[in-house]
C-alpha positions as CSV (number, residue, x, y, z in Angstrom):
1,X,-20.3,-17.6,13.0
2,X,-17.8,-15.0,14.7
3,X,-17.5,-11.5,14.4
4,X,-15.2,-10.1,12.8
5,X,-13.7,-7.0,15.5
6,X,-15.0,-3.2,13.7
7,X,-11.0,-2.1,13.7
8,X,-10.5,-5.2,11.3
9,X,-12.8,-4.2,8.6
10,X,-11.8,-0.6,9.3
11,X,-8.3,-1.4,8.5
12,X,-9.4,-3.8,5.8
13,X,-11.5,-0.7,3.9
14,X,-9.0,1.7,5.0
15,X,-6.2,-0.5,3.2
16,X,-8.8,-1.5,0.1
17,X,-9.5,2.3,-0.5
18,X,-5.6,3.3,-0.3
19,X,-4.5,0.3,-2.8
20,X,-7.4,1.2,-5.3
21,X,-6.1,5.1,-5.1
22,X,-2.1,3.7,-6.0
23,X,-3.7,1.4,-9.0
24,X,-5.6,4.0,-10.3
25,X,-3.0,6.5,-10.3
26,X,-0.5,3.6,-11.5
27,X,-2.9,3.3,-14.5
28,X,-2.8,7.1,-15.3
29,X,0.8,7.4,-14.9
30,X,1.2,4.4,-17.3
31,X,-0.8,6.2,-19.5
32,X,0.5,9.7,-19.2
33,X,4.1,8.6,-19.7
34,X,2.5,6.1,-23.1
35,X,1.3,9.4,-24.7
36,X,4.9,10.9,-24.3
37,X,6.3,8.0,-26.0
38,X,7.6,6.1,-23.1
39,X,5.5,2.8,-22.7
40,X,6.8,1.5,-19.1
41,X,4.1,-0.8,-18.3
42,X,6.2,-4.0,-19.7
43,X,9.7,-2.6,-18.5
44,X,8.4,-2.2,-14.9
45,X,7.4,-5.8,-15.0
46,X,10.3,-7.1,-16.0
47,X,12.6,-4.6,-13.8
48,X,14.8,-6.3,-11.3
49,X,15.9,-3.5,-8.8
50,X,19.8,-3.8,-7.7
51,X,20.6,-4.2,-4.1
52,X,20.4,-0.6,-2.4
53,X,16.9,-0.6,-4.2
54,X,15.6,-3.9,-3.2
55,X,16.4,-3.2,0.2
56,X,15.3,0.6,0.7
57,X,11.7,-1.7,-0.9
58,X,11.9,-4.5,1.8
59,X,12.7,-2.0,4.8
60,X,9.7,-0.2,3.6
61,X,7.6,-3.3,3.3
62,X,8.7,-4.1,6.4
63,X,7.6,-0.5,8.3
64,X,4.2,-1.1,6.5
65,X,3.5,-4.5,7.9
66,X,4.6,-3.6,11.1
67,X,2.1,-0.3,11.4
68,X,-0.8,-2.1,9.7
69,X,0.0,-4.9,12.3
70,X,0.3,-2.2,15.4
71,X,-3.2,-1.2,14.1
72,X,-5.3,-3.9,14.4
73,X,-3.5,-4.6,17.8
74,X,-4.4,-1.3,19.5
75,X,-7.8,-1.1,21.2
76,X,-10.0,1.4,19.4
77,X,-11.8,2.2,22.5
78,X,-8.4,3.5,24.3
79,X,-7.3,5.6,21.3
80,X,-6.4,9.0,21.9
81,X,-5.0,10.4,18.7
82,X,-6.4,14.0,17.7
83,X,-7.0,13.3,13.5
């Protein structure tokens, strides 16, 4: 059985714990905007952006992917970032 490198399930919690803040505050919003009336949850679903839309989303899925991969490539034990 291999080991799975300590940056990888950092990054893996790090990204689970960011994508269960956006859902939950997805949910609320959804719910905030359903007591004022406006019940969204179907229209976003069905919303097809146009094209300056779709791409401002894929050059921002793009940035993502590429510093989520940059992360798991640099070396934990050379890191000199001051969080």
């Amino acid at each position: 059985m291999s080991t799975v490198p300590a940056s990888v399930v950092n990054a893996i919690a790090s990204l689970a714990g960011e994508l269960w803040v956006t859902k939950d505050r997805l949910r609320v919003l959804e719910a905030v905007l359903a007591e004022r009336g406006l019940d969204v949850a179907d229209a976003v679903e069905r919303y097809q952006p146009g094209p300056q839309l779709a791409a401002e989303l894929n050059q921002t899925r793009q940035q993502f992917i590429a510093d989520v991969m940059q992360s798991l490539a640099e070396d934990p034990r050379t890191d000199t970032r001051q969080d």
